[in-house]
N, C-alpha and C positions, 0 to 999 in steps of 0.2 A: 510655590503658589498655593497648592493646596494646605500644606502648613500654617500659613499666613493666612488663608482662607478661615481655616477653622480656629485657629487662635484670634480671631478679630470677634469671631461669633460667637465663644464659649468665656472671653475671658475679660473682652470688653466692659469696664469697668462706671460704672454710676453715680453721679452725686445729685443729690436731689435740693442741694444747697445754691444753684448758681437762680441769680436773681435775672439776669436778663445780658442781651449781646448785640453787640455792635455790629454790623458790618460795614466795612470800610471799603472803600472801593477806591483804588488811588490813580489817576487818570491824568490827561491834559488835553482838553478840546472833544473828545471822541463823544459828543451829547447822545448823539444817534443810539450807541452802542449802551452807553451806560442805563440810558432812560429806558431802555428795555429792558435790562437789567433787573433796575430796581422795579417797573412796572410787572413781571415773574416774579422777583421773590416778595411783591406785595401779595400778590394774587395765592400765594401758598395759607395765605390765611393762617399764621403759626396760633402756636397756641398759647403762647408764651411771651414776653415785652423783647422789642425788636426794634431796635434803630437804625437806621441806616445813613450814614456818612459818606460825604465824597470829599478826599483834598485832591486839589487841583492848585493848577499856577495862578498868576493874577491874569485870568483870560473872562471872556463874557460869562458869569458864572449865571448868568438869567436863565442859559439854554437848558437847565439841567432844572427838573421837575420833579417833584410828591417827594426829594430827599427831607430826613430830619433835621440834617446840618451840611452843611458847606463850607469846610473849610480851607480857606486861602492861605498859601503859603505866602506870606511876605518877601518881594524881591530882595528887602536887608539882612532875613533872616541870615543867618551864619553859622553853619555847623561841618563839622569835619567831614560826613557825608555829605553825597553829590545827588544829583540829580534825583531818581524816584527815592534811594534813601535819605536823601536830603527831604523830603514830602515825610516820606513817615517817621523821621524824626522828630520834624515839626507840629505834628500829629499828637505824638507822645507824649511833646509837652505840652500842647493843647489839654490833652488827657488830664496831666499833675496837675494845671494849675485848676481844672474842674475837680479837683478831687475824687479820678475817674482810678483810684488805685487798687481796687479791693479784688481778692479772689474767687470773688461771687459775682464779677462782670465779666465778662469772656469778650475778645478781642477777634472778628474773622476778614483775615484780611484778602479780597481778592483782588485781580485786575479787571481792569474795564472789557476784555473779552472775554469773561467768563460768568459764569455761573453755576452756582453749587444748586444742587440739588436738595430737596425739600428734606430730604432722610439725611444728607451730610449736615444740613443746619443743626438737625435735631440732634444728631449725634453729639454735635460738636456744642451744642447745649448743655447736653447732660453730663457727658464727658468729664470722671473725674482725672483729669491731666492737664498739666502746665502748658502741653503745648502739642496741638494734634495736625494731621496731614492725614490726606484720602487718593481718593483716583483721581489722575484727571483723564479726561476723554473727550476727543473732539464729539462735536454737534453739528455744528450750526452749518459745517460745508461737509461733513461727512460724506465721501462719495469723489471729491476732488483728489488729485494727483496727490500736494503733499499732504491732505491726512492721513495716507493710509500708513506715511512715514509715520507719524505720529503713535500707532499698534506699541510701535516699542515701547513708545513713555509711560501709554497704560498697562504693558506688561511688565515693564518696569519696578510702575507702582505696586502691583499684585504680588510681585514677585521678591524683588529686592527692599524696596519700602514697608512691605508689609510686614518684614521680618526683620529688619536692621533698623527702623524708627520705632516696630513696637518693641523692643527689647534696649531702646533709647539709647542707640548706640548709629545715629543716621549716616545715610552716602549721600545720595542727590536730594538736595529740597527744593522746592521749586513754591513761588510766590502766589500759588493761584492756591489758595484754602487754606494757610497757616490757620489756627485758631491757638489764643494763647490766651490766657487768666491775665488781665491788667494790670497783676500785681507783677507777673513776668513781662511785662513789657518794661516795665519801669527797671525792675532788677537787671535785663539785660540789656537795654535801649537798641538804638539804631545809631549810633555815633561810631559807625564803620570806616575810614578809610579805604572806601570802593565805587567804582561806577557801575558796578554790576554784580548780579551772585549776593546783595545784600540777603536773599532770604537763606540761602547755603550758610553766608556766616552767620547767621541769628540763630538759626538750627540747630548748629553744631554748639555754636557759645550756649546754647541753653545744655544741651549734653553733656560739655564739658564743666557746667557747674550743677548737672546733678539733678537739673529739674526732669519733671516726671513726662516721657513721651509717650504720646498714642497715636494709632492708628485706627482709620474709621473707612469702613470695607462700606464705602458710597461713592457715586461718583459726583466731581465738579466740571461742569461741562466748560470746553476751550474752543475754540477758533483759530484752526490751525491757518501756518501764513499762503498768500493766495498767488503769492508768487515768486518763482525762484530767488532774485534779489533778495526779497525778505527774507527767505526762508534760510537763505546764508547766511544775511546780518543778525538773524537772531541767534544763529549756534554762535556764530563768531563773537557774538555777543557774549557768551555764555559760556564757551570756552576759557575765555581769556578772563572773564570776573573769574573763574576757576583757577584759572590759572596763578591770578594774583591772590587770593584766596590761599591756595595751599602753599604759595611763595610768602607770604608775610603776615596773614594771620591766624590759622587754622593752627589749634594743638598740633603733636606729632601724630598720635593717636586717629587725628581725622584726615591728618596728610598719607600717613599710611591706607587706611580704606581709601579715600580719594583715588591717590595716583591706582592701587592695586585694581581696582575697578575699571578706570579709565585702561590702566594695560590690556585688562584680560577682552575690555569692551572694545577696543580698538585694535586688538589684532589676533582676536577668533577666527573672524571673516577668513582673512588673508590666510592665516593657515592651515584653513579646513579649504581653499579655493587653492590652495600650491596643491595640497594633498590629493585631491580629485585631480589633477592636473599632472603631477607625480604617478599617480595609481595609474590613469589613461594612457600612460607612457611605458608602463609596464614596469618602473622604477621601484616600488613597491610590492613586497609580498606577505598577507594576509592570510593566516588561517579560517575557516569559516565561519567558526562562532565570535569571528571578530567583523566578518562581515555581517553577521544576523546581527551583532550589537550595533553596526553603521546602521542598518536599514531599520530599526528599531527608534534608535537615533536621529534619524533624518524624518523618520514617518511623524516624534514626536513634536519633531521643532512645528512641522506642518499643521500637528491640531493643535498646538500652542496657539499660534497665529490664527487660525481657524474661529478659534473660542474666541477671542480678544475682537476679531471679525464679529461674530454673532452677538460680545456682550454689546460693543458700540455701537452696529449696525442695527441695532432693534429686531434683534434674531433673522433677517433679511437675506436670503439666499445670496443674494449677487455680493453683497458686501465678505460673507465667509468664504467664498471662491474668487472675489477677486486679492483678499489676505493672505491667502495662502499663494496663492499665482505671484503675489508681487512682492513674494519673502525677502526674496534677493536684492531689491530694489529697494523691499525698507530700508534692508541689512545696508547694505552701501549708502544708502543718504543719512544714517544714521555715524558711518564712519570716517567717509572722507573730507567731512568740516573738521573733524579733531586732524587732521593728517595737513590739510591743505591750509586750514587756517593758523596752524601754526607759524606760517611762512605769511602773514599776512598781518600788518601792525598794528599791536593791540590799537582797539578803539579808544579814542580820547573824548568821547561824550556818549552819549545814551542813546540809541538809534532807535528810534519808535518806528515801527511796523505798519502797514496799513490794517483797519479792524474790518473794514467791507472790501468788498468787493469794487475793483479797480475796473473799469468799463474804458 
């Protein structure tokens, strides 16, 4: 983390050539969520030309306000991708046929629960890279049961992201802040073969031909799900685009990091909880300076979580002690969707989550 910390702040690179940036915001119905959206990142007052996009299905496209463009997916459209990458497909080519292709337009594409922040725009403005990615971190329900699950994603990002997308070699991408030059959208499209994980393989396919990654040490705020059902369908969700993903079209290159990651992510837990469970049993024998490196170890996982508490929590006491209090409980909701969802069948269409609050 510290690594990635300081190589985002010394090494972070600039182009003062990018003429202006889209924001795309790709959705279906959620007016509520979006229009707030865009009504924040109006209010940032950039300093720089700024559009902002929404495609959506053919639904009431009235309800969605102060956007620049609105663009409607056509029910005839037709493209090898499905569902949301079937949207940003159609997007793309919206894009060609505006001859939107240059590398001085920058592409930022978020979802309708989210929001980047003012310093992630700018970043990802100046940004001289084909294709950048940042923090995300919840906001908006901070303080609820599953965002505190959510700590991992943004230590995730600090940690594993920061150092494996800035050295353009990525693991997990995730679709809430892609920022990409137009000219790499059109190079790598969206004509995936998937109903999920579309931004995992856009990520990789930009890697694997070589275009330029970066990393932008800001956060884009998220809306973790509000309730357990969702909060399953979305790993399950994401699992299994994963899944198919490294099963049919990921290099080897990114199959390997992939699965190596997922191993080491999915069964830490379990065998540092047999080990403790093992040692309590007397089964185990340790000399001491291997228990100063446990305890040294264990103290560090704590301020890990602590800090990722404090940077989300708006440095907020309650939130850095209930992080640390509730390690275990990130740790396991972060594990047993890859473990249980395995045995549960792949999803056959796109499971949209609730973005408010369910009363």
């Amino acid at each position: 983390m510290a690594y990635g910390y300081l190589r985002a702040k010394r090494c972070f690179q600039v182009n003062h050539a990018t003429e202006r940036i889209i924001i795309q915001i790709t959705t279906i119905g959620n007016f509520n969520i979006v229009n707030r959206t865009v009504q924040t990142i109006r209010g940032y007052k950039l300093a720089f030309p700024c559009e902002i996009w929404i495609v959506t299905e053919p639904i009431d496209i009235k309800n969605y306000a102060a956007a620049d463009r609105v663009v409607v997916v056509p029910s005839e459209f037709k493209s090898v991708a499905k569902n949301k990458a079937r949207a940003l497909d159609y997007a793309a080519e919206t894009r060609k046929s505006m001859d939107i292709v240059s590398d001085k337009i920058k592409i930022l594409f978020i979802d309708d629960d989210a929001i980047p922040s003012k310093g992630y725009i700018e970043k990802c403005f100046s940004g001289d890279y084909d294709i950048m990615e940042g923090i995300i971190q919840p906001k908006l329900n901070y303080g609820t049961r599953y965002s505190y699950v959510e700590n991992m994603r943004t230590l995730a990002c600090m940690s594993v992201c920061s150092i494996y997308q800035g050295h353009g070699h990525p693991v997990w991408v995730h679709g809430e802040g892609i920022c990409v030059r137009a000219s790499t959208e059109q190079k790598i499209g969206w004509k995936f073969d998937v109903i999920a994980s579309e931004d995992l393989v856009f990520g990789h396919a930009c890697s694997s031909k070589k275009m330029k990654w970066g990393f932008v040490w800001d956060p884009i705020y998220i809306t973790s799900p509000w309730t357990f059902r969702d909060f399953f369908r979305q790993r399950h969700r994401w699992l299994w685009g994963n899944v198919h993903a490294i099963k049919n079209i990921l290099t080897w290159r990114s199959k390997i990091r992939m699965i190596v990651f997922y191993v080491i992510g999915s069964s830490s837990l379990w065998i540092s909880f047999s080990g403790i469970l093992m040692d309590s049993a007397g089964l185990l024998n340790f000399p001491t300076h291997v228990r100063v490196l446990e305890l040294v170890s264990l103290g560090t996982w704590f301020g890990i979580y602590g800090f990722v508490g404090y940077k989300v929590g708006n440095k907020k006491l309650r939130h850095i002690i209930l992080s640390m209090c509730l390690i275990f409980y990130t740790s396991i909701m972060n594990t047993f969707p890859i473990w249980i969802g395995l045995f549960f069948k792949r999803p056959k269409r796109f499971h949209v989550i609730s973005k408010e609050r369910v009363i």
